[in-house]
C-alpha positions in Angstrom: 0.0 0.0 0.0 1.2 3.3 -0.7 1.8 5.8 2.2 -1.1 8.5 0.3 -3.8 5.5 0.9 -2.5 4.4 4.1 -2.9 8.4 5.6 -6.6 8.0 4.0 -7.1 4.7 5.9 -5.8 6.3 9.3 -8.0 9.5 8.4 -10.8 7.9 7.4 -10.6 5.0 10.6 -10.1 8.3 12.9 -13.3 10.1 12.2 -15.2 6.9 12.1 -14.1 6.8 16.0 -14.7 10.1 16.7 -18.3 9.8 15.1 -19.1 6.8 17.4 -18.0 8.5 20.3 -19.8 11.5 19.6 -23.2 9.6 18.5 -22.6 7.3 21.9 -22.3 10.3 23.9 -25.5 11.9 22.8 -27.2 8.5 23.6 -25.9 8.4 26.7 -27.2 12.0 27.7 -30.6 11.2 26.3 -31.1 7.8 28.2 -29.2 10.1 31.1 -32.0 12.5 30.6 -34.7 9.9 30.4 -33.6 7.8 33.2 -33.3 4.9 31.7 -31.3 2.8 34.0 -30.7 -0.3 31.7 -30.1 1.7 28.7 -27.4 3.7 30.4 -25.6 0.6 31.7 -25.4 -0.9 28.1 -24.0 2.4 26.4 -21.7 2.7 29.0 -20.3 -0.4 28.6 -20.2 -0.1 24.6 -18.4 3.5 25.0 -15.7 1.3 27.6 -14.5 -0.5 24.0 -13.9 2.6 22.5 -11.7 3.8 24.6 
């Protein structure tokens, strides 16, 4: 692979991260928000693999 695709790939795998994490984090305010216990638990858990 050539080092112009490889920078893509480590761009492109970046803000695929960074748009989980910010799509989890709204999810967690809004179960948060909505007190949803269980929810809360299982996001929380999911956003402790992206880290």
């Amino acid at each position: 692979m050539n080092k112009i695709t490889r920078q893509a790939i480590n761009e492109a795998n970046r803000n695929h991260l960074a748009t989980l994490k910010e799509s989890l984090e709204r999810r967690i305010s809004v179960a948060r928000a909505n007190g949803n216990e269980q929810l809360l638990r299982q996001l929380e858990a999911e956003a402790s693999y992206l880290r």
